[in-house]
C-alpha positions in Angstrom: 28.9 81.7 -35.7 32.4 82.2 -34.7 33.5 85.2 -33.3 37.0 85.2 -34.6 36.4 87.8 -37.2 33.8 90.4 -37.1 32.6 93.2 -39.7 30.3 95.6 -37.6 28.0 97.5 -39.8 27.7 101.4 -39.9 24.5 103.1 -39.4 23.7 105.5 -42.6 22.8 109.2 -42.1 19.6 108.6 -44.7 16.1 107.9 -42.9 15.6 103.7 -42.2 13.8 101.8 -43.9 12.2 98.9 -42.7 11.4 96.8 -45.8 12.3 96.6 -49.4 9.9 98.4 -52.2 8.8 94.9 -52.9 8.8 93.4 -49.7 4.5 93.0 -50.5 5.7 90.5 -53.3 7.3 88.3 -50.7 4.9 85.2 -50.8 4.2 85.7 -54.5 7.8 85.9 -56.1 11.0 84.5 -55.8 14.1 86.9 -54.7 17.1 84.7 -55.5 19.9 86.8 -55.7 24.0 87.0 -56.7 25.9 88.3 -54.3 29.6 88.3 -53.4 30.9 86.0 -51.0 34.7 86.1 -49.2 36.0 82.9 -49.3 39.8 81.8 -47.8 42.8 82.2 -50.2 46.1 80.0 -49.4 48.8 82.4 -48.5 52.1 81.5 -50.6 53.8 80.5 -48.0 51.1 78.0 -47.0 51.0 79.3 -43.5 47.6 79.3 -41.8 47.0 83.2 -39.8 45.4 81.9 -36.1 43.2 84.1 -34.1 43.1 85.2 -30.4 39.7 84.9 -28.9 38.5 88.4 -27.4 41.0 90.1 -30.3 39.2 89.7 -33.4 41.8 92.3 -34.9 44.3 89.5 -34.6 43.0 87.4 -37.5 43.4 88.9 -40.8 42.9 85.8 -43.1 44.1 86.1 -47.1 40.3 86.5 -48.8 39.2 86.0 -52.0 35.8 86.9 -53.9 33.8 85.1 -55.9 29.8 86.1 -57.1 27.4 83.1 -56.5 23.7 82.7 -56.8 22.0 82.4 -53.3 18.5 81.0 -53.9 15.5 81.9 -52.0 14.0 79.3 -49.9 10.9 81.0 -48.2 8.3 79.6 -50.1 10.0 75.8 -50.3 11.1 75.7 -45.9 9.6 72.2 -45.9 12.5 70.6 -48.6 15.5 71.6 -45.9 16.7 69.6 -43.2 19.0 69.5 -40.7 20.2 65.7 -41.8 19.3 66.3 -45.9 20.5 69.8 -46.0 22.5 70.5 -42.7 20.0 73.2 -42.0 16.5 74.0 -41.2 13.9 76.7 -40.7 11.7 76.0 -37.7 8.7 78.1 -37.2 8.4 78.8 -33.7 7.4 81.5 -31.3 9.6 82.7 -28.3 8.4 83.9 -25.0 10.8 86.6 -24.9 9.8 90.2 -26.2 12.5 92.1 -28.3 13.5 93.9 -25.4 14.2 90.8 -23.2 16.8 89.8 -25.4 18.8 92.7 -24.0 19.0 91.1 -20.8 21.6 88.4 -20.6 20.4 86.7 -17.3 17.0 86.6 -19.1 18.6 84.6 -22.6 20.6 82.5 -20.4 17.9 81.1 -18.3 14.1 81.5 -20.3 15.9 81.7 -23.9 18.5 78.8 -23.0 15.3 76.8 -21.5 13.0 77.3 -24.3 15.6 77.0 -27.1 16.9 73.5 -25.2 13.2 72.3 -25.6 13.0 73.0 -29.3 16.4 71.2 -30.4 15.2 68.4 -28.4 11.6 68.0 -30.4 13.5 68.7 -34.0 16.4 66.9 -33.5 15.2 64.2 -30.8 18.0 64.5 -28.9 18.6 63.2 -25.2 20.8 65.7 -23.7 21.5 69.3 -24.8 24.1 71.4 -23.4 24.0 75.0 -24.5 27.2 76.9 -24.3 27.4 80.3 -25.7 25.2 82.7 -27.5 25.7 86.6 -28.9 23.7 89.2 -30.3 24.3 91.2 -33.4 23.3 94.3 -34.0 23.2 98.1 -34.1 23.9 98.1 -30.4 26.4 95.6 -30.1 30.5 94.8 -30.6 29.6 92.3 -32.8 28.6 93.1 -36.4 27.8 89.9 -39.7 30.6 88.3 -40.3 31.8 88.5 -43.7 33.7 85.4 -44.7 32.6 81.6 -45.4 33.1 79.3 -42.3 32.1 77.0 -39.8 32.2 77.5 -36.2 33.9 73.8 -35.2 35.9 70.9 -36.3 35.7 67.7 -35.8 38.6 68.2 -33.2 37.4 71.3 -31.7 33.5 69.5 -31.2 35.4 66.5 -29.5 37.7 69.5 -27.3 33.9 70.7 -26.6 32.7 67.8 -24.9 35.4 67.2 -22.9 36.0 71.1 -22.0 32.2 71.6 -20.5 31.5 68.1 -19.4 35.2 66.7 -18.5 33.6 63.6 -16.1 30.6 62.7 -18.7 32.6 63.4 -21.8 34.2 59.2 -21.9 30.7 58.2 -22.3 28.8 60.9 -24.3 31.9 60.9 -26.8 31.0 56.9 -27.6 27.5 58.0 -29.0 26.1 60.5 -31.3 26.5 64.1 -31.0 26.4 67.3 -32.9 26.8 71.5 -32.6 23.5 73.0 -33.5 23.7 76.9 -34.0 19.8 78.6 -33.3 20.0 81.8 -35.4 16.6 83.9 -34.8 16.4 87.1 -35.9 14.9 89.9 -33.4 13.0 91.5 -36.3 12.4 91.0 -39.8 16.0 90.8 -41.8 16.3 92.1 -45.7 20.0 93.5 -45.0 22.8 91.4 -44.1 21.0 88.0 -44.4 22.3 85.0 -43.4 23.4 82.6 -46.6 23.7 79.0 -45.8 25.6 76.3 -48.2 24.4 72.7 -48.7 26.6 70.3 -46.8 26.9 68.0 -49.7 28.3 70.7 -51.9 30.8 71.7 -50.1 33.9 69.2 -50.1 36.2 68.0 -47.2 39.4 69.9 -49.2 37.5 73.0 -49.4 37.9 73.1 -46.1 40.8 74.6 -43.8 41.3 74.3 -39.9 42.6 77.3 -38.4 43.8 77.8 -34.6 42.0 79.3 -32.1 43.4 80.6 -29.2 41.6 81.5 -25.7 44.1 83.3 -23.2 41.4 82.8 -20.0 40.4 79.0 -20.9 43.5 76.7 -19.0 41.5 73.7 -20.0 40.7 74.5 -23.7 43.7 76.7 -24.9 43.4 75.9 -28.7 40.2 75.5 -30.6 39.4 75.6 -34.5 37.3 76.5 -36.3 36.9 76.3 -40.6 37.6 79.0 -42.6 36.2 77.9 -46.1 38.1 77.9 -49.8 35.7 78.5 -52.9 37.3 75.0 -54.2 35.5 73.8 -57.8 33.0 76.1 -57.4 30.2 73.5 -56.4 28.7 75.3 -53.4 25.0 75.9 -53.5 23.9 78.7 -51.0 20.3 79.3 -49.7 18.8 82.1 -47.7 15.2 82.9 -46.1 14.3 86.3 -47.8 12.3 88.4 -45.2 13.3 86.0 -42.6 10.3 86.8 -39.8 11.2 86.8 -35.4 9.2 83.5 -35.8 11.3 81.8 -38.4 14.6 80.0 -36.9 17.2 78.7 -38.2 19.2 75.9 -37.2 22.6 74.8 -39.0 25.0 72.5 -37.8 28.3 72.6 -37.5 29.4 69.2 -36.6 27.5 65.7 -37.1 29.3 62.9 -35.4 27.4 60.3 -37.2 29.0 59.1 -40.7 26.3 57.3 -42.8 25.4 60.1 -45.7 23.7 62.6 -43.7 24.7 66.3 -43.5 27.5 67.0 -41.0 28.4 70.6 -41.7 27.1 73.9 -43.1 29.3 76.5 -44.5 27.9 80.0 -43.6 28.2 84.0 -44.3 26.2 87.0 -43.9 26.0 88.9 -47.5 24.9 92.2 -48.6 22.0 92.3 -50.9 21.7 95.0 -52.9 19.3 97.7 -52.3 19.3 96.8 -48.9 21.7 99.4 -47.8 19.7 101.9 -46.3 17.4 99.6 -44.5 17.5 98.8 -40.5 20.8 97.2 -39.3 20.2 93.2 -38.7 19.4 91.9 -34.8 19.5 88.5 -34.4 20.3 86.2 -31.3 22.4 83.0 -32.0 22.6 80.0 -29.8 25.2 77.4 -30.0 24.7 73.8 -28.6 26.1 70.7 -28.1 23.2 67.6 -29.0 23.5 64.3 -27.5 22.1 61.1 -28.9 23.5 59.1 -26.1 21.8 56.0 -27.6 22.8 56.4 -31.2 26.2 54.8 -32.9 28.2 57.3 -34.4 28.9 54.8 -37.2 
């Protein structure tokens, strides 16, 4: 997800909990929920706020709230895809322990490795390039993020390409490709879940490019990323109640190819209620660029 703005979570004073009352019901009941969502309001003066990379204080977007109906998908995994859907839950078991995803060498090397090997047998890929990752949690700067987005435009996926593989970017840019985010949680999540949207429901003019700006990058000064407007109302969110280590999800943000398929999935974290007082989400996230070097984009 992007980084561009960040709501940390505070720890309670009560005593933790690690699952809801009902969390025993979880394979025998459904836990749809409604929940409040921040989607992007037009300022009146029709001025879009950018964000500095690094400064997450810098981007203080005009929000508005609307209460939708995000429906449980735990007991139905097999109905999303990446292409039908834009997302999908893969069942799949890391390597790493919980505490070997507090060492960065360790994600960027066995993680990056074993995470490049899995996007290659879902997606059939060619070639992926993984280019960033971050870890939320208790005992990290970066907390759920609170709004409706997507990490990339169509221009910033191109800007991608070009920015981490300048020499092979002519030729990879005339076939397929995509940005895949790997979301995994580090242990079971029932606060702060992850809501995806259905690509299909979720309109081109719902959707609103703002700048990006990265003071170290001399090659890739601007980016963009989506911030997301609530529109007609026709979005249909999903989330994995109880979502296990073992369960991963994968969501794109940009599809290349143009005939029906999902290109893009509108995202937020959401508080559930009842969930307050439970353990502060962990999750890793990987974000990837997917090459179908023998695929048309058309």
């Amino acid at each position: 997800m992007a980084s561009t703005t960040t709501v940390q979570t505070t720890q309670t004073q009560a005593p933790v909990l690690r699952a809801p009352p009902n969390a025993q019901n979880l394979t025998t009941s459904s836990h749809n929920v409604r929940a409040t969502l921040y989607y992007y309001k037009d300022r009146e003066d029709g001025k879009v706020t950018p964000a500095i990379i690094g400064k997450p204080e810098t981007f203080k977007p005009t929000v508005e709230t609307h209460e939708v109906t995000i429906t449980d998908i735990s007991r139905d995994l097999d109905k999303f895809t990446l292409n039908s859907h834009g997302f999908q839950i893969i069942n799949h078991k890391s390597n790493l322990t919980y505490e070997d995803f507090f060492d960065n060498d360790r994600i960027k090397t066995e993680y990056y490795e074993e995470t490049s090997k899995l996007l290659k047998q879902v997606t059939g890929a060619s070639h992926i390039l993984i280019f960033d990752h971050s870890i939320r949690g208790p005992t990290s700067p970066l907390g759920p993020v609170r709004h409706v987005h997507i990490d990339q435009t169509p221009t910033s996926a191109r800007n991608r390409v070009v920015y981490h593989l300048p020499s092979e970017s002519p030729h990879l840019l005339r076939g397929r490709y995509e940005i895949i985010n790997v979301w995994r949680p580090l242990k079971t999540i029932y606060r702060d879940p992850l809501a995806v949207a259905d690509s299909h429901s979720a309109a081109d003019e719902d959707l609103l490019a703002v700048p990006l700006f990265y003071p170290d990058r001399p090659r890739y000064e601007v980016g963009e990323t989506y911030s997301v407007r609530y529109g007609a109302g026709t979005h249909k969110w999903y989330y994995c109640y109880g979502q296990g280590v073992e369960q991963v999800l994968m969501f794109k943000c940009f599809e290349s190819k143009k005939d029906g398929r999902a290109r893009r999935c509108p995202h937020s974290s959401f508080e559930c209620e009842g969930t307050a007082e439970m353990e502060e989400r962990e999750n890793v996230e990987i974000r990837a660029l997917v090459f179908h070097i023998d695929e048309e984009t058309e």
